[in-house]
Backbone bond lengths (Angstrom), bond angles and torsions (degrees), N, CA, C in turn:
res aa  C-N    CA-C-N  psi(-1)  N-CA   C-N-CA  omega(-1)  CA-C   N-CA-C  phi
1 X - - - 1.466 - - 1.508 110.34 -
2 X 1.139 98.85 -47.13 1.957 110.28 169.84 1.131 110.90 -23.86
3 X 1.746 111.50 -82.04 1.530 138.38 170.77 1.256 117.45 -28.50
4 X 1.707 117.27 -57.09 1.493 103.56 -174.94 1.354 99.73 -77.56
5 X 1.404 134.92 -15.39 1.962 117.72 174.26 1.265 112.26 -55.61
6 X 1.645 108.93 -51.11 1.533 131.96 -169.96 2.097 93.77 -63.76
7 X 0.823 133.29 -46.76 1.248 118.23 -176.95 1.540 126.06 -91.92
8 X 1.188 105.13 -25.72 1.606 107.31 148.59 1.311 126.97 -56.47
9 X 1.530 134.33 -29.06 1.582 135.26 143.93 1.046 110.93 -60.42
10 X 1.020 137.06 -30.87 1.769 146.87 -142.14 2.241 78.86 -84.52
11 X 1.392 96.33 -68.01 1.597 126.32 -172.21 1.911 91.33 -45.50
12 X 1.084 115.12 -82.31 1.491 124.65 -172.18 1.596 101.32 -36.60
13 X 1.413 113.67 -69.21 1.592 101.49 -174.80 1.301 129.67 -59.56
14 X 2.031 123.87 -17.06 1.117 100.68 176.99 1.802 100.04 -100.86
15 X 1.003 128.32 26.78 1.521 124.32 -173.26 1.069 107.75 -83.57
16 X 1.451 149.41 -19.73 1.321 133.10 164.05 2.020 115.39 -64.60
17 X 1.830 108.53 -27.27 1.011 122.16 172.26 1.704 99.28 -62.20
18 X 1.220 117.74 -63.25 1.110 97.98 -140.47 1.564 105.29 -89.37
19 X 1.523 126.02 -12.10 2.000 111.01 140.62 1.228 101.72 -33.26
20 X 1.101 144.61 -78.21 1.498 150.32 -154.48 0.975 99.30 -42.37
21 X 1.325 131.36 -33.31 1.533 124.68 -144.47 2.057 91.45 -100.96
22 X 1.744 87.71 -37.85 1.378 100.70 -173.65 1.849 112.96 -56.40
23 X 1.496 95.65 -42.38 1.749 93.44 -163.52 1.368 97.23 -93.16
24 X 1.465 133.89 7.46 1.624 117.27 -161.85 1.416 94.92 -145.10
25 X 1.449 120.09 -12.72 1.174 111.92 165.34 1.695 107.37 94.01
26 X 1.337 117.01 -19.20 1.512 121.88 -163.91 1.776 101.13 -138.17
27 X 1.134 113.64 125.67 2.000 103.13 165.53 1.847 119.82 -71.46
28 X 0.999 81.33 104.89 1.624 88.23 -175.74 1.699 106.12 -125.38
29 X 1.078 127.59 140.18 1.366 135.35 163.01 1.652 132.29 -81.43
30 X 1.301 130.17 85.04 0.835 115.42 -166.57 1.540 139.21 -78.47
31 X 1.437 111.79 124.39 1.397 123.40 -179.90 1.377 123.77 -111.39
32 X 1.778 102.38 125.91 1.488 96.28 -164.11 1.814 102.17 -108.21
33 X 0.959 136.99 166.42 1.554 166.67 141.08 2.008 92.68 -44.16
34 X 1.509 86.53 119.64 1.741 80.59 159.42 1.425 105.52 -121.10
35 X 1.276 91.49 148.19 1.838 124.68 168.62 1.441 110.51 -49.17
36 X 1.919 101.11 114.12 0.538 93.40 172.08 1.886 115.98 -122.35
37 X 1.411 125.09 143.47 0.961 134.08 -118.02 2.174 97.55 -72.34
38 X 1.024 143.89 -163.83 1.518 142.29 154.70 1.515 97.39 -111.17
39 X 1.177 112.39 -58.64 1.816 135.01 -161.48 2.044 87.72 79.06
40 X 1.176 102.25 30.40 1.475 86.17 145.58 1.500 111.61 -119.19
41 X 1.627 109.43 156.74 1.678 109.99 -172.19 1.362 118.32 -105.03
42 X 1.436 125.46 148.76 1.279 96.23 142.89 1.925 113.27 -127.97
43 X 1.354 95.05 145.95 1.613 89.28 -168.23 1.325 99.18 -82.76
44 X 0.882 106.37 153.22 1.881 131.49 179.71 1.558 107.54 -107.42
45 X 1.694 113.66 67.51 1.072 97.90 173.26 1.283 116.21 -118.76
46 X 1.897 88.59 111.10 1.629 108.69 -171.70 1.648 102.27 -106.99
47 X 1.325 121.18 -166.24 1.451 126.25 178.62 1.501 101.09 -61.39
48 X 1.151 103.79 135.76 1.689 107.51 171.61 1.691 119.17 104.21
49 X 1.199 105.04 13.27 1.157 99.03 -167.22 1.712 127.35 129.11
50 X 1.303 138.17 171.23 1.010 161.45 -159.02 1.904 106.07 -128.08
51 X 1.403 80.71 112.53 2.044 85.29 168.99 1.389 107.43 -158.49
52 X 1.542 113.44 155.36 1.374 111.18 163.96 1.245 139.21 -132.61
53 X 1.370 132.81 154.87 1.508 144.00 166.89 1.252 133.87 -95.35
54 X 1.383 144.57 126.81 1.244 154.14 -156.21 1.842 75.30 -90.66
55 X 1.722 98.19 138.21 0.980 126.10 -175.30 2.003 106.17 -45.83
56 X 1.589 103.66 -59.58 1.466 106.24 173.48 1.601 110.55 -54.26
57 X 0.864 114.75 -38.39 1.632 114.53 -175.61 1.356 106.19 -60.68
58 X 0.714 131.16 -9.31 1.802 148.29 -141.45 1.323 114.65 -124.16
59 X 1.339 98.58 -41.55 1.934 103.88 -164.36 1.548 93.23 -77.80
60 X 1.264 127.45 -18.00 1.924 95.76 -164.45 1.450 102.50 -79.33
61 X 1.100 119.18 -37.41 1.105 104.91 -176.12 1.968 122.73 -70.58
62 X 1.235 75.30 -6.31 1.366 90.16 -177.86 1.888 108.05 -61.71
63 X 1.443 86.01 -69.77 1.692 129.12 164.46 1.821 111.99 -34.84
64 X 1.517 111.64 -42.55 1.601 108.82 177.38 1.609 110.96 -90.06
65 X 1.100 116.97 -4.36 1.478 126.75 162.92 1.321 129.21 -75.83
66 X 1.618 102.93 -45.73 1.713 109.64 165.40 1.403 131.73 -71.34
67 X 1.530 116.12 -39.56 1.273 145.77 -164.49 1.316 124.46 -102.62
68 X 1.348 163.15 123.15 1.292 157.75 135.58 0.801 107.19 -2.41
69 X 1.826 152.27 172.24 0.969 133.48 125.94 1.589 117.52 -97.49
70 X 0.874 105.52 14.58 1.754 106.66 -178.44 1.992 95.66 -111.05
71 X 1.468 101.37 25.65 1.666 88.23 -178.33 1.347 103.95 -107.15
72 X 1.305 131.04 26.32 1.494 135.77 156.97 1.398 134.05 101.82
73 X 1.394 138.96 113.67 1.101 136.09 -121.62 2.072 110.94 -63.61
74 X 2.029 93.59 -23.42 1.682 93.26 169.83 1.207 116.36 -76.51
75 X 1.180 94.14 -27.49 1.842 93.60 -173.25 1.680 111.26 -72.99
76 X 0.971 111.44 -22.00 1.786 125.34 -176.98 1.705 98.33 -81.30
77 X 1.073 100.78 -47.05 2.129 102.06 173.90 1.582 105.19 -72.31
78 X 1.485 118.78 -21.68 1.465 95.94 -175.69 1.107 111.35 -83.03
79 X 2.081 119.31 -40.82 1.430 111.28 171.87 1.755 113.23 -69.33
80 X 0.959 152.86 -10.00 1.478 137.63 171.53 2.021 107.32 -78.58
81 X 1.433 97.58 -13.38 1.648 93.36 172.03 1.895 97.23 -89.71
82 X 0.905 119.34 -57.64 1.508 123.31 173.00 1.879 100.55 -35.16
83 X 0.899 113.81 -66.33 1.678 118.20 -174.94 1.287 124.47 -72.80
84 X 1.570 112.90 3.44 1.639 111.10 154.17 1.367 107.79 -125.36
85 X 1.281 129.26 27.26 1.373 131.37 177.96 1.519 83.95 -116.47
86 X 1.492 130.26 -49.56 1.452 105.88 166.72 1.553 135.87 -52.37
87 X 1.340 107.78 -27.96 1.286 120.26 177.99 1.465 101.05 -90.63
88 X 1.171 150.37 -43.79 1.406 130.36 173.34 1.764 103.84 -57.26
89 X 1.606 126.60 -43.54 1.204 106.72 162.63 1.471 137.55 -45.81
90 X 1.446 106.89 -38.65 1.474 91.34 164.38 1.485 129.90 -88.57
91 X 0.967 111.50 15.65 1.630 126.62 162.62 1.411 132.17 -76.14
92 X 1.902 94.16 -20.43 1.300 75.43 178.65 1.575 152.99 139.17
93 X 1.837 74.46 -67.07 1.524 83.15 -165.74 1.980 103.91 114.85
94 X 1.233 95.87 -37.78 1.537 104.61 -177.97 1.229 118.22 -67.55
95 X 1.456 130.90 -178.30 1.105 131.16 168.92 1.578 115.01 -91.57
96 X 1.236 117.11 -23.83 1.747 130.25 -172.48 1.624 111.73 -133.20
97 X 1.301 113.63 147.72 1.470 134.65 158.87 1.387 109.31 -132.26
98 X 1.531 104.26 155.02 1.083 137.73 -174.86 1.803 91.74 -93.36
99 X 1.952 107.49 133.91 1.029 96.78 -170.83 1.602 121.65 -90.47
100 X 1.841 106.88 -0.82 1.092 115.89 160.28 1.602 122.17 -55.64
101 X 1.334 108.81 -35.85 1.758 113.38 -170.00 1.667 96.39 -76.39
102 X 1.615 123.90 -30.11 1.367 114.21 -179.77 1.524 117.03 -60.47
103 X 1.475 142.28 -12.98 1.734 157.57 179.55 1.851 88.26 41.04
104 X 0.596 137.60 23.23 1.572 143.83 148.07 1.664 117.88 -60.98
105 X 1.107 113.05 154.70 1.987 127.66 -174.09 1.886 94.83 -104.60
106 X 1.185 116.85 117.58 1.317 108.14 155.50 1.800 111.03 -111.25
107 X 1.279 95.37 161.93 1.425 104.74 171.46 1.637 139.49 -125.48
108 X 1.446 124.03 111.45 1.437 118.15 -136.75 1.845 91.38 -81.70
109 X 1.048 133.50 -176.55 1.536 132.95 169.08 1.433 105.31 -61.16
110 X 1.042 116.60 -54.51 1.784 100.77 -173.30 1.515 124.83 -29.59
111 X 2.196 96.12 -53.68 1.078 118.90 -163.65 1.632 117.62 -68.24
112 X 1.789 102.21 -17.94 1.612 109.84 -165.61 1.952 96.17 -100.25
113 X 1.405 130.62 -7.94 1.267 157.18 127.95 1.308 115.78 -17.87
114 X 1.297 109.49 -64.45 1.606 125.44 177.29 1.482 109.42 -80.07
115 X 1.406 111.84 -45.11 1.415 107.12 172.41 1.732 122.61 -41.78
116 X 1.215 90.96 -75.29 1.396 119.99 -178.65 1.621 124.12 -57.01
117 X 1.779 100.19 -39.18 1.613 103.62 176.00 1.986 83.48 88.20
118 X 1.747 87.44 122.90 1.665 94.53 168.66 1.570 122.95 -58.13
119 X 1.249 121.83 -25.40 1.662 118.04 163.33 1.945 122.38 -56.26
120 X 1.390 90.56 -33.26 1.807 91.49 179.79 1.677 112.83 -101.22
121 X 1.469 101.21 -12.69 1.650 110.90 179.89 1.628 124.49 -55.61
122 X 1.254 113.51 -25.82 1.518 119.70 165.89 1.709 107.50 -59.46
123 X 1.565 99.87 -91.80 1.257 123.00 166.03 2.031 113.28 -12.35
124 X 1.109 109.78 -59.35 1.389 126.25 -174.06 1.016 117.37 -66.59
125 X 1.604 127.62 -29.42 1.712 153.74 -150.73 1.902 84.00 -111.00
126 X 0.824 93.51 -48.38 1.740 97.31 -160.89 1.811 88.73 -64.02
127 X 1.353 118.20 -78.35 1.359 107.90 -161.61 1.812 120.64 -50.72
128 X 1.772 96.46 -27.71 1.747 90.44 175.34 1.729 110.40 -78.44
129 X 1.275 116.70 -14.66 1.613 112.49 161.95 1.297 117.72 -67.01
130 X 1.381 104.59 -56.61 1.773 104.13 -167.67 1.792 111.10 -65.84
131 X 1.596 125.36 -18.33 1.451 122.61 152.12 1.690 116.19 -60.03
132 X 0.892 115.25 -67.91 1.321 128.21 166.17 1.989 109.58 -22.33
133 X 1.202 112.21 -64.73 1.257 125.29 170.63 1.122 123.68 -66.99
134 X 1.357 121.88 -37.04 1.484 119.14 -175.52 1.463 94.39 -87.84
135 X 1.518 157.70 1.34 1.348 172.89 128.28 1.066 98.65 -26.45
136 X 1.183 138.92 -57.26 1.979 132.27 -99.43 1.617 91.93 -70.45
137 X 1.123 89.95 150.08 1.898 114.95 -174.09 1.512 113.89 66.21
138 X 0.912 99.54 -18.63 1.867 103.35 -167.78 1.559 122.41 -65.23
139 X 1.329 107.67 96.33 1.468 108.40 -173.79 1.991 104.25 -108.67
140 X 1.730 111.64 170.54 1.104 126.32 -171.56 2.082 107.12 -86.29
141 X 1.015 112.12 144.66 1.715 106.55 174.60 1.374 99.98 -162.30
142 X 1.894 98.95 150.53 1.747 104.52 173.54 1.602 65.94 -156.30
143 X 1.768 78.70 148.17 1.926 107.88 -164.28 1.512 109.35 44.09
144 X 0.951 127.93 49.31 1.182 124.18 160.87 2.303 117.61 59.34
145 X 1.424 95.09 35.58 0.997 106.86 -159.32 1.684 91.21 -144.67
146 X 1.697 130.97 125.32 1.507 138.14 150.25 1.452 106.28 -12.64
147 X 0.933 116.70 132.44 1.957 131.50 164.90 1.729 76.19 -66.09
148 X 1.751 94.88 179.36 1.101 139.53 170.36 1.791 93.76 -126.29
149 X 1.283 109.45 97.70 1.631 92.72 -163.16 1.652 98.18 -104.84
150 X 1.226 106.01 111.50 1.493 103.84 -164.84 1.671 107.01 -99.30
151 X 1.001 139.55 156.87 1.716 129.02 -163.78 1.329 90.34 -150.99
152 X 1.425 115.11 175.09 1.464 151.43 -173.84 1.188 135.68 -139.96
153 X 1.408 139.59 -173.90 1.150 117.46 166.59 1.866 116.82 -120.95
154 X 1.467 95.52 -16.32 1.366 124.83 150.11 1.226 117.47 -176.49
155 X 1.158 109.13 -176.52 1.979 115.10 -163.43 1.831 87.98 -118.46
156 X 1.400 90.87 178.64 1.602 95.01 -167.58 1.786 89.78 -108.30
157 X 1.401 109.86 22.57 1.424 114.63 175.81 1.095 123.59 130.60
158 X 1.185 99.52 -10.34 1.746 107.31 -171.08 1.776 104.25 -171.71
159 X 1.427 96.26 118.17 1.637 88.97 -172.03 1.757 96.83 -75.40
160 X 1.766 108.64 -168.90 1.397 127.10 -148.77 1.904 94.86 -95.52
161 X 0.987 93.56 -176.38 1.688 111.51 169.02 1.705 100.10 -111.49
162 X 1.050 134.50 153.92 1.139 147.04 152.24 1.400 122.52 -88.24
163 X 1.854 121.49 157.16 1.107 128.57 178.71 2.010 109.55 -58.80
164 X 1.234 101.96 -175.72 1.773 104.48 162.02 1.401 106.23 -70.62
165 X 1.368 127.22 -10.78 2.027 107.53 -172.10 1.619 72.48 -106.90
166 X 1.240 146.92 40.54 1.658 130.73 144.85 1.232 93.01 -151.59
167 X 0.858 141.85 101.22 1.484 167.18 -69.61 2.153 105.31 172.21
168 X 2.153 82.67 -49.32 1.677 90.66 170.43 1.072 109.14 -107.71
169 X 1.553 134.31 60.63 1.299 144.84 145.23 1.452 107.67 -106.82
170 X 1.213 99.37 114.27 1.479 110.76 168.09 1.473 115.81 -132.24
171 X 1.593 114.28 151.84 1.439 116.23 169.03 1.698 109.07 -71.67
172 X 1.569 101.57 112.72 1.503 112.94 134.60 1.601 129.51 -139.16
173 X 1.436 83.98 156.74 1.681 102.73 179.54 1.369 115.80 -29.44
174 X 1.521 107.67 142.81 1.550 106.75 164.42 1.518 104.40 -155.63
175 X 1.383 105.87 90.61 1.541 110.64 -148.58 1.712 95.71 -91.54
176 X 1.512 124.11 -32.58 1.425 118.93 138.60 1.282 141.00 -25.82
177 X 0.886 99.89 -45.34 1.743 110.63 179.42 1.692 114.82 -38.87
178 X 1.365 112.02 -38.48 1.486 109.78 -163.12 1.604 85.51 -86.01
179 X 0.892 128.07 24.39 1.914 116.35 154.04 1.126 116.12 -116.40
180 X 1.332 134.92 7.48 1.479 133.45 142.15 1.263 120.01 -41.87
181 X 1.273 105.67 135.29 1.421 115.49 -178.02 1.883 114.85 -55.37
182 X 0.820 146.65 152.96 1.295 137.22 -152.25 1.749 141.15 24.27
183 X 1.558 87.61 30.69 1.151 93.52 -167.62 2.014 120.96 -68.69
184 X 0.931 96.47 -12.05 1.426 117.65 172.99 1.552 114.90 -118.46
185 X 1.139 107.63 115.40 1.545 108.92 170.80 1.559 113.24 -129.60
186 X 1.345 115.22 135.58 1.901 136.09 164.31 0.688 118.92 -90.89
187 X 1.831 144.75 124.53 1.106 145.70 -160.23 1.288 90.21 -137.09
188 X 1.478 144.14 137.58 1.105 141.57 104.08 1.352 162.03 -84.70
189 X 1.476 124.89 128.27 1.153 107.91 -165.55 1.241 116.16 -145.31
190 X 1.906 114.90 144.17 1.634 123.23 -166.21 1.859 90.39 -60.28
191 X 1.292 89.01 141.05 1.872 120.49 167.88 1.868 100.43 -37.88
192 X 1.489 100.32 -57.02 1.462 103.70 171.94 1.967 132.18 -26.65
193 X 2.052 86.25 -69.16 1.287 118.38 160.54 1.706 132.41 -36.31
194 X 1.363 90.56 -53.14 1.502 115.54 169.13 1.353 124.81 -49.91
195 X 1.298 102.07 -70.61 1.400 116.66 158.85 1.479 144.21 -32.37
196 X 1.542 85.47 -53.65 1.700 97.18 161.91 1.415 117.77 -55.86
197 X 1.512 108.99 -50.67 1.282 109.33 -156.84 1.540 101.43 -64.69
198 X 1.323 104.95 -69.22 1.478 97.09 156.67 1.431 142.15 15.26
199 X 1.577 101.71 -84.19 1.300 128.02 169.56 1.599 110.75 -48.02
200 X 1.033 133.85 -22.71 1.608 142.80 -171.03 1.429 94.22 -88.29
201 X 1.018 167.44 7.93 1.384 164.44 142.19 1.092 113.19 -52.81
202 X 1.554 105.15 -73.01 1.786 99.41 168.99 1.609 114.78 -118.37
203 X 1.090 108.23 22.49 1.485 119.24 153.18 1.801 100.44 60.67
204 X 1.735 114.79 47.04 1.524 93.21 -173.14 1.392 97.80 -129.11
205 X 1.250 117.38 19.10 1.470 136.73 -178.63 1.411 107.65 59.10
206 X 1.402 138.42 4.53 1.842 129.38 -148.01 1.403 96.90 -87.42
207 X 1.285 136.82 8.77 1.140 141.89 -174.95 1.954 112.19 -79.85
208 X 1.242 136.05 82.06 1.690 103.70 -157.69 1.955 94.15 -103.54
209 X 1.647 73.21 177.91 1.917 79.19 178.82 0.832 116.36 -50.80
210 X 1.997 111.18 -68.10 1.574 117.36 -168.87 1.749 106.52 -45.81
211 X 1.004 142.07 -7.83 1.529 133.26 -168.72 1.392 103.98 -79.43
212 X 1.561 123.84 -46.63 1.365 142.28 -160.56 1.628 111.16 -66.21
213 X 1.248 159.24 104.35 1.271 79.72 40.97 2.039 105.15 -98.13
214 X 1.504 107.05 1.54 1.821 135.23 -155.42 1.517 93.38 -52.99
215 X 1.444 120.06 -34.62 1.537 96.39 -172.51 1.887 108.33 -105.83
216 X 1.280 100.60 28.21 1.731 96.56 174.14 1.965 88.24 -94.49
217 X 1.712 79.34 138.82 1.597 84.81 165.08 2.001 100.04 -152.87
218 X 1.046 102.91 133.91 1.858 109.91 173.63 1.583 97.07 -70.02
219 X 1.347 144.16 132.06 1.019 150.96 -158.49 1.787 91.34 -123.70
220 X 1.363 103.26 -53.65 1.841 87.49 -176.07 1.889 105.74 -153.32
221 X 1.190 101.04 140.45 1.653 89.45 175.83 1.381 92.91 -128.87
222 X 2.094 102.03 169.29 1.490 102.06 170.04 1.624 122.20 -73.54
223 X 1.607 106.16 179.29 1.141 97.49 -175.41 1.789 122.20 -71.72
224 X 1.489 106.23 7.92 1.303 116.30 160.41 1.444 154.21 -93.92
225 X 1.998 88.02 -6.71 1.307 105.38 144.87 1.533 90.80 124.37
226 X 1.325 121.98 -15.51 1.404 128.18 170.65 1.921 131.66 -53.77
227 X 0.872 104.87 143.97 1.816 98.80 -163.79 1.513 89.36 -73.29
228 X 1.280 122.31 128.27 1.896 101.49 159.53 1.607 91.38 -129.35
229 X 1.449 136.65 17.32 1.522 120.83 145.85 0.991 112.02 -138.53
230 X 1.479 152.10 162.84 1.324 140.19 144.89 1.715 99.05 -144.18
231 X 1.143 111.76 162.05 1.558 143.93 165.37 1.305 123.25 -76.35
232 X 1.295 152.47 108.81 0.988 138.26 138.51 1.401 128.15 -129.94
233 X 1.542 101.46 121.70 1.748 103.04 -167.68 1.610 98.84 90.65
234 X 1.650 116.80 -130.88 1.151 123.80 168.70 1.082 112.61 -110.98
235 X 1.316 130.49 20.74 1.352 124.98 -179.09 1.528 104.49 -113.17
236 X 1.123 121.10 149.34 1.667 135.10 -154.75 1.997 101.51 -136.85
237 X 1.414 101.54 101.20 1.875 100.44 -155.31 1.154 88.19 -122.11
238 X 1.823 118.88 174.30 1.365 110.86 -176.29 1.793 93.62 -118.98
239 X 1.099 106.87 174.12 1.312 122.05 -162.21 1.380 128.28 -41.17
240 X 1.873 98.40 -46.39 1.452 128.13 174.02 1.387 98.40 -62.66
241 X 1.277 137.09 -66.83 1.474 142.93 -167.53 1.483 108.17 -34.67
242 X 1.236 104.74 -60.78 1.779 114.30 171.37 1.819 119.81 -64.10
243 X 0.685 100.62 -50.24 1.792 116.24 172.23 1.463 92.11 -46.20
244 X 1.649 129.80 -62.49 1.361 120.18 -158.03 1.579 101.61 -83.28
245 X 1.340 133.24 -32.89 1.198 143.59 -154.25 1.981 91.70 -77.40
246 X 1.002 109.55 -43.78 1.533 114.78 179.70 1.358 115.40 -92.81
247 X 1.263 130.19 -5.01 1.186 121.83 169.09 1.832 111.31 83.39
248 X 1.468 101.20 32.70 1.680 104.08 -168.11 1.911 104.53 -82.29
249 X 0.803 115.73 144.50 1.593 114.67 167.09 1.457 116.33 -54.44
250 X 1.538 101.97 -32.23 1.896 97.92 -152.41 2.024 95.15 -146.09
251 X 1.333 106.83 133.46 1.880 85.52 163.18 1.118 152.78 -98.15
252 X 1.734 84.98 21.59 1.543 105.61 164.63 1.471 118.51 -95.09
253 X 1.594 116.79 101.96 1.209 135.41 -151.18 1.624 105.21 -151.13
254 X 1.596 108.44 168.27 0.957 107.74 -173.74 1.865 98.26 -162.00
255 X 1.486 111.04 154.83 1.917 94.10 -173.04 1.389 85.94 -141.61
256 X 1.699 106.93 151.25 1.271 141.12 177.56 1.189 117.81 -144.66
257 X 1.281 94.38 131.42 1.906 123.69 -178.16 1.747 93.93 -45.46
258 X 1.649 129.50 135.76 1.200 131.80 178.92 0.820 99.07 -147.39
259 X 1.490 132.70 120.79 1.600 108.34 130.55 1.631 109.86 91.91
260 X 1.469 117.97 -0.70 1.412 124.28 -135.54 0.916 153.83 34.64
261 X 1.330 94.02 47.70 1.841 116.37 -170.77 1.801 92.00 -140.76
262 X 1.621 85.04 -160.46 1.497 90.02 166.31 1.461 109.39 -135.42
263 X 1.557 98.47 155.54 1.491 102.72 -163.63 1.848 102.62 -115.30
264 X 1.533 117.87 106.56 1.590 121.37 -178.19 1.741 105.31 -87.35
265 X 1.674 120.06 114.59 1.181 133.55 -176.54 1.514 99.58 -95.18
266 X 1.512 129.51 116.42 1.587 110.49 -171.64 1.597 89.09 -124.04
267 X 1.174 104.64 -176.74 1.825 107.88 165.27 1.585 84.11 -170.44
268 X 1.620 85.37 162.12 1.288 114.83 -169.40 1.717 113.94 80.33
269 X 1.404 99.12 177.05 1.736 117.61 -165.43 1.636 106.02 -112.99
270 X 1.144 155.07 25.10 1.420 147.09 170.69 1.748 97.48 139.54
271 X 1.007 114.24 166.58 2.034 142.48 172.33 1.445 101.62 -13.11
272 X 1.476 155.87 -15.43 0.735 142.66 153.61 1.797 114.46 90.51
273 X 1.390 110.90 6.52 1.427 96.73 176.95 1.683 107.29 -123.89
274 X 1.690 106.37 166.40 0.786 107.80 -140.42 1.445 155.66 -16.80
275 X 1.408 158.33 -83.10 1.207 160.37 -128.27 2.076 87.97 -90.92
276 X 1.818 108.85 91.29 1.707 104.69 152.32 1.689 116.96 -67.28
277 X 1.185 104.23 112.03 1.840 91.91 155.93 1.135 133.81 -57.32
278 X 1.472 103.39 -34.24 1.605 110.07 -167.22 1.443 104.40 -71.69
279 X 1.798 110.09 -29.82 1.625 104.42 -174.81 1.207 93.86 -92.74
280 X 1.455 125.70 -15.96 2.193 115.55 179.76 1.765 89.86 -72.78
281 X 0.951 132.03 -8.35 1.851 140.84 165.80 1.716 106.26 -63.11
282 X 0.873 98.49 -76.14 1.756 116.72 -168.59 1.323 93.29 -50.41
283 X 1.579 130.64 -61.92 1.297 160.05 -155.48 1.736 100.90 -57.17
284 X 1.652 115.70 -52.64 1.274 144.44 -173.39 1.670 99.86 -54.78
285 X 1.624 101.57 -65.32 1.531 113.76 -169.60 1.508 115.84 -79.06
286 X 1.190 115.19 -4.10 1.787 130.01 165.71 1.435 101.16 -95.35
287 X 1.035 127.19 15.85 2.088 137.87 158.02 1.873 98.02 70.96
288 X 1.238 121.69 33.99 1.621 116.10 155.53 1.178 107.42 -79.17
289 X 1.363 113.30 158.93 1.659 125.96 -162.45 1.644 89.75 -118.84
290 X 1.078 106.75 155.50 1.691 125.61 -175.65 1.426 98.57 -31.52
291 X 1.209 95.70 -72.33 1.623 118.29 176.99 1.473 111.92 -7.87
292 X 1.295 101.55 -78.92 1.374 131.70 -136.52 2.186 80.55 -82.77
293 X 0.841 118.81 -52.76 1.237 134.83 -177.52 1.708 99.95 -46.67
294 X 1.415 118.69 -57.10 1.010 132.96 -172.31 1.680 118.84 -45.41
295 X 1.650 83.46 -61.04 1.578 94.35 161.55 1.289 110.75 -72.42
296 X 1.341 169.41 107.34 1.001 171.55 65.22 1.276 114.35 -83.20
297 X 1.643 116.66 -36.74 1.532 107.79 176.10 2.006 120.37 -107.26
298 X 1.686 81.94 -11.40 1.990 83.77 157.72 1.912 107.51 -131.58
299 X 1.496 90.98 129.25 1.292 98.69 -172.61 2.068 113.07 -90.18
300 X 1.287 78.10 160.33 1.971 96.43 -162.11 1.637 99.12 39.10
301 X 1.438 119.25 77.28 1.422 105.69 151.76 1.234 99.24 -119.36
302 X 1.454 93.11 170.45 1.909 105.39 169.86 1.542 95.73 -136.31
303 X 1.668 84.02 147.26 1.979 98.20 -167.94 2.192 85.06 -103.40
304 X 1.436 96.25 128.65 1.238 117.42 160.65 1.659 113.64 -115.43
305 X 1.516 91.22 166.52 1.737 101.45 -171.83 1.576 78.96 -120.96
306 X 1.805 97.41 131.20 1.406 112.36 167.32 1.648 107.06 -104.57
């Protein structure tokens, strides 16, 4: 009678271990990082009312919207420092923003649920918190002034240069990049199609079929390989204009007569300047730390804790 008392405690105390052991495969104890607060806000003023969130409370969801979560625990700390250095930029200086003025995607639990599928939603939730947390306050600066920390989803090999007000945009390599998943995309489209879309820029129709594909010409790209003018017809557009007007992923592109249509060859994942995920990915699983990553795709910054 002894024995079975003594092992029925024995049973009770390790049973929280051994779920653990059950759902994760390994006995581990879990210990979390607590939140700790900014006392900066952002108001959530959506339909229904007025409410608010302390900036950290705020960012993961912020953070599982931008980021994979299977893209690696540096790469997950570098975008949640990128995504409250944008949001302290639009602050200000202040203590609060309105989360309309942030033009950012958040994502409530339900929505990162559906993303993820409730089997990976723990697991997935946990690593975009514990970046988020192991961050807290930590924003991007050069001259003593917030980056404009602009990101991607990959480069077509080589991110962009920036104007003089980004100063820490510089071209580097991202010779990874072309193994991102969509990193290459083919578009085709009837002369007709083309045209139209075209024509929606400045809405003056002078664009015609028969021209397409003989009067497109790329007039100038950066030194990273990106379109920033091209020709078509008589109209003279810049890279982005066409990229959005066609629905391209990236504006480093290029088009060929197909088929009797036209055929758009693009590469890369979005605008091309600084912060790649896909290479803060590669970067992550070759053991660079946020940090170190950080600086590689914005030059002379220094990371402060606000």
């Amino acid at each position: 009678m002894g024995k079975k008392i003594l092992m029925a405690c024995i049973l009770a105390f390790l049973f929280p271990y051994i779920m653990t052991l059950a759902w994760t495969g390994k006995i581990e104890e879990k210990k979390e990082m607590p939140i700790t607060l900014s006392g900066k806000r952002v108001i959530l003023d959506r339909k229904g009312g007025e409410t608010s969130m302390d900036v950290e409370e705020y960012l993961p969801g912020v953070v599982a919207k931008q980021m994979p979560a299977d893209y690696g625990k540096e790469a997950l700390r570098a975008q949640a420092i990128i995504a409250r250095t944008y949001i302290y930029g639009k602050m200000n200086d202040q203590k609060e923003v309105k989360e309309s003025d942030l033009h950012m995607d958040y994502l409530e639990q339900k929505q990162m649920e559906k993303m993820w599928g409730s089997e990976a939603f723990v697991t997935s939730y946990q690593a975009i918190e514990d970046a988020v947390r192991s961050t807290t306050g930590m924003v991007i600066t050069c001259n003593d002034h917030l980056i404009e920390p602009l990101f991607h989803r990959a480069s077509n090999g080589m991110t962009r240069a920036g104007d003089s007000n980004h100063p820490y945009l510089q071209p580097v390599e991202c010779k990874k990049d072309v193994e991102a998943e969509g990193f290459l995309t083919i578009l085709q489209f009837s002369k007709e199609d083309f045209a139209d879309k075209i024509n929606k820029i400045s809405g003056d129709g002078s664009v015609k079929a028969d021209q397409i594909p003989q009067s497109i010409q790329i007039v100038q790209r950066d030194d990273s390989g990106y379109v920033v003018q091209i020709q078509i017809g008589t109209h003279t557009l810049t890279g982005d204009q066409v990229q959005y007007a066609l629905s391209l992923p990236s504006p480093s592109f290029e088009f060929e007569d197909y088929e009797g249509g036209v055929r758009a060859v693009c590469r890369g994942i979005g605008h091309g300047y600084g912060f790649s995920q896909y290479g803060a990915k590669c970067k992550s699983e070759e053991g660079w730390t946020a940090e170190k990553i950080l600086a590689y795709f914005y030059k002379n910054i220094v990371l402060k804790s606000e």
